[in-house]
C-alpha positions in Angstrom: 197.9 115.1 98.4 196.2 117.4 101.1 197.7 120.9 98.3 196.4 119.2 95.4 192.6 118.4 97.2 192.8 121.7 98.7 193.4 123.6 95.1 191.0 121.2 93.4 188.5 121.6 95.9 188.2 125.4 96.3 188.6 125.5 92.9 185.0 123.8 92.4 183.5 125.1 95.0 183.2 128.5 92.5 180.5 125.7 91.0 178.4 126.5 94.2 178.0 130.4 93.2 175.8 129.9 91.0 173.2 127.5 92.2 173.5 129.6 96.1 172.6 133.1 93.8 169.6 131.7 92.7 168.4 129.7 96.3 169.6 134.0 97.3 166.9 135.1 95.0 163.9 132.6 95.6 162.4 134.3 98.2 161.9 137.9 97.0 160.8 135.9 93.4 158.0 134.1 94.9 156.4 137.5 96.6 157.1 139.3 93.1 154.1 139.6 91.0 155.1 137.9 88.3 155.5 134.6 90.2 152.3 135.1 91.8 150.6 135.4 88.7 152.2 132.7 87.0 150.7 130.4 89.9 147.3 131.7 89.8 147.6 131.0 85.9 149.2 127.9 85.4 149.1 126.6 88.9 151.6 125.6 91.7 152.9 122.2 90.5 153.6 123.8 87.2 155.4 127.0 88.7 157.7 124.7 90.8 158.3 122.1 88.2 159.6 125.2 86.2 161.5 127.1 88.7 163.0 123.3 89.2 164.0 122.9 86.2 166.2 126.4 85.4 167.5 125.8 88.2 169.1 122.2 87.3 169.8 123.8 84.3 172.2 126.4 86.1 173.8 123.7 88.6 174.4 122.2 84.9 176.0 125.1 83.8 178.0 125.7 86.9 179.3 122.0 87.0 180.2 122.6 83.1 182.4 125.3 83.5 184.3 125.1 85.9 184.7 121.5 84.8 186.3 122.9 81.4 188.0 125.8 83.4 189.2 124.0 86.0 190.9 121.5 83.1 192.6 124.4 81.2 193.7 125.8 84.6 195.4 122.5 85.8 197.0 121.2 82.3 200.0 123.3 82.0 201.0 123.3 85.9 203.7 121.2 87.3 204.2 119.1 89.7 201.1 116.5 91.0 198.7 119.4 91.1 198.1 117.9 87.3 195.9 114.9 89.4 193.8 118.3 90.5 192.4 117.6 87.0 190.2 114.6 87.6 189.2 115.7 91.2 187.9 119.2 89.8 185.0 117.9 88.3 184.0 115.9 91.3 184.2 118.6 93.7 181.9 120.9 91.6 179.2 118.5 91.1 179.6 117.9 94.7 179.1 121.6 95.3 175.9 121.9 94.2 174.5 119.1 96.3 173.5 120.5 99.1 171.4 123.4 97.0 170.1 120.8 95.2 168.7 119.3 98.1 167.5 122.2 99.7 165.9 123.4 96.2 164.1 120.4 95.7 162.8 120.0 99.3 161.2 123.6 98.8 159.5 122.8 95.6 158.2 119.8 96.6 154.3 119.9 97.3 153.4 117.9 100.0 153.0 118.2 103.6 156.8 118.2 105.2 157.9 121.1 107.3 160.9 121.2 108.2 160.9 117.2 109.5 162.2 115.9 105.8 164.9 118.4 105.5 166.6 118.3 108.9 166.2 114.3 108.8 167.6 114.1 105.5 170.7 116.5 106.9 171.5 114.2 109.7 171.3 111.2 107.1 173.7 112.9 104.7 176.0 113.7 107.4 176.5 110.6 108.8 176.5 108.9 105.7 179.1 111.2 104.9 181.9 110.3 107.7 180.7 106.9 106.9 181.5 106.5 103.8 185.0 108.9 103.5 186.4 106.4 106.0 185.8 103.5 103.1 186.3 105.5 100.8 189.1 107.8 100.7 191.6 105.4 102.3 191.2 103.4 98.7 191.0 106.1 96.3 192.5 109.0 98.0 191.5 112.5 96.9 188.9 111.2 94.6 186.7 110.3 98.1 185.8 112.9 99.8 183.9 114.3 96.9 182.7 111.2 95.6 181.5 110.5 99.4 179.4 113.5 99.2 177.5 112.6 96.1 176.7 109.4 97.6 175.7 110.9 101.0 173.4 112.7 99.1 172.1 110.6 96.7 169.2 108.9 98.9 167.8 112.3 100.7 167.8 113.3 97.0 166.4 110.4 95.4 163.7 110.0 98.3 162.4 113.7 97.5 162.2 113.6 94.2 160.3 110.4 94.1 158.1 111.3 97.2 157.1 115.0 95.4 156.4 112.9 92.2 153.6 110.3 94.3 151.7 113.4 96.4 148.2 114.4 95.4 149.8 117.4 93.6 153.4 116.4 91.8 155.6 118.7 90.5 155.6 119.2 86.5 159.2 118.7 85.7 160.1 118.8 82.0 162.2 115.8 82.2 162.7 115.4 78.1 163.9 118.9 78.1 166.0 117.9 80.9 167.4 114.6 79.2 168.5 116.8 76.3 170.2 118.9 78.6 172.5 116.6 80.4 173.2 114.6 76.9 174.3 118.1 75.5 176.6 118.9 78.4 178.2 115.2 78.3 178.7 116.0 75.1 180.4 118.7 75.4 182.3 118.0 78.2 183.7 114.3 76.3 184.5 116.9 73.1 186.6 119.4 75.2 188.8 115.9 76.8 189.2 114.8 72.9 189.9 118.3 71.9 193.0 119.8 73.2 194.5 122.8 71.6 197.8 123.8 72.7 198.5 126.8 75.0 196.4 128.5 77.2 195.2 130.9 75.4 193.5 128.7 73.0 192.5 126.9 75.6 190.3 129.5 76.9 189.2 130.6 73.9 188.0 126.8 73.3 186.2 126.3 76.5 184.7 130.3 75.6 183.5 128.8 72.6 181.8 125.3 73.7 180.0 127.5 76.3 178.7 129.6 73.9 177.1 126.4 72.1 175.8 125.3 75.1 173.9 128.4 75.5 173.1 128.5 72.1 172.2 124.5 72.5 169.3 125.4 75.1 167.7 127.7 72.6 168.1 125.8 69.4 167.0 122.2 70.6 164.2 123.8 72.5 165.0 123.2 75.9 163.9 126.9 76.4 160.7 127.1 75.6 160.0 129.1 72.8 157.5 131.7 75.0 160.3 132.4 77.9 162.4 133.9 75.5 161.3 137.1 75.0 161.1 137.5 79.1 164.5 136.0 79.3 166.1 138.3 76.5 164.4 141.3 78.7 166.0 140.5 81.7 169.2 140.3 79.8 169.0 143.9 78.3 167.3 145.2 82.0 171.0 144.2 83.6 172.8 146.8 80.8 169.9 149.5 81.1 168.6 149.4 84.5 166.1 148.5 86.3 163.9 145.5 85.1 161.0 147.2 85.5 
């Protein structure tokens, strides 16, 4: 049990790269002129609700593929690391929690320092020990990961809702959002049903459903039309050089 956790564990954490790259890269953005323009423009609650909301979209992402990674990685090995499968997808979304709820504490608007956050850590932590001791002794490797999620899940909640009732809330594109997550549930429940055989195929498959979820975010709008000409510039600045 501990080898199979262990494997399925490290092998979501690579879900965590992602969402820690872009926390990385907040602070030079928000001195970079671009940001600071898009503020003075639009205004803060807009320019966090939309720095928010790429960056859900990349913990959705991250969780996605090394959810359909992690299931071609684990289907052909032997022994009980096959249980790894259903434990992988846990662990990743359980990665991204604690960006998630240091992102979201930064973009809130609202008078906090550093009070909320460090509360809310202590709260998660004990919650945490809390609940593994329930949990894992009934469900075994499944509860340390689904202990985190719940550890988090009322610092989380309590944010969100508190940054939504301030003077100045945060303009989150929830619909864009919604259409998100239904597209990655989607794709995840296809990739379960669909299994070609070998490995090869495999990876070709989840290469595939990746692309449409790329393609998805474009197509059903969840882009915006206007950030695609920026976002296709930064795309060709990391083949040519520098951005600028």
């Amino acid at each position: 049990d501990i080898g199979v956790y262990s494997f399925a564990s490290r092998t979501g954490f690579m879900a965590a790269l992602l969402p820690q790259a872009f926390r990385i890269s907040l602070r030079p953005l928000r001195k970079g002129a671009a940001y600071l323009s898009m503020k003075r423009e639009y205004g803060v609650p807009i320019a966090q609700g939309q720095l928010l909301a790429y960056f859900l979209l990349l913990c959705l992402t991250a969780v996605l593929g090394v959810f359909m990674l992690g299931e071609a990685l684990v289907r052909n090995a032997s022994g009980d690391f096959t249980e790894a499968a259903g434990v992988i997808p846990l662990a990743a979304a359980a990665m991204t929690m604690p960006p998630l709820f240091r992102t979201l504490n930064s973009m809130t608007i609202f008078p906090k320092g550093r009070k909320p956050l460090i509360v809310g850590i202590i709260i998660v932590a004990l919650s945490y020990v809390g609940l593994a001791l329930v949990i894992v002794p009934e469900i075994g490797i499944y509860g340390p990961p689904t202990a985190i999620l719940a550890a988090f899940a009322g610092p989380v909640l309590y944010i969100a809702v508190r940054s939504q009732m301030s003077e100045q809330p945060i303009e989150i594109p929830y619909w864009s959002l919604l259409r998100a997550i239904a597209v990655a549930v989607a794709i995840a429940g296809f990739f379960q049903l669909v299994h070609p055989d070998g490995r090869t195929l495999e990876l070709a498959e989840v290469a595939v459903l990746m692309g449409v979820w790329f393609a998805s975010l474009f197509v059903l709008r969840i882009v915006p039309e206007h950030h695609r000409h920026p976002l296709l510039h930064m795309a060709r600045s990391t083949l040519r050089g520098s951005a600028m």
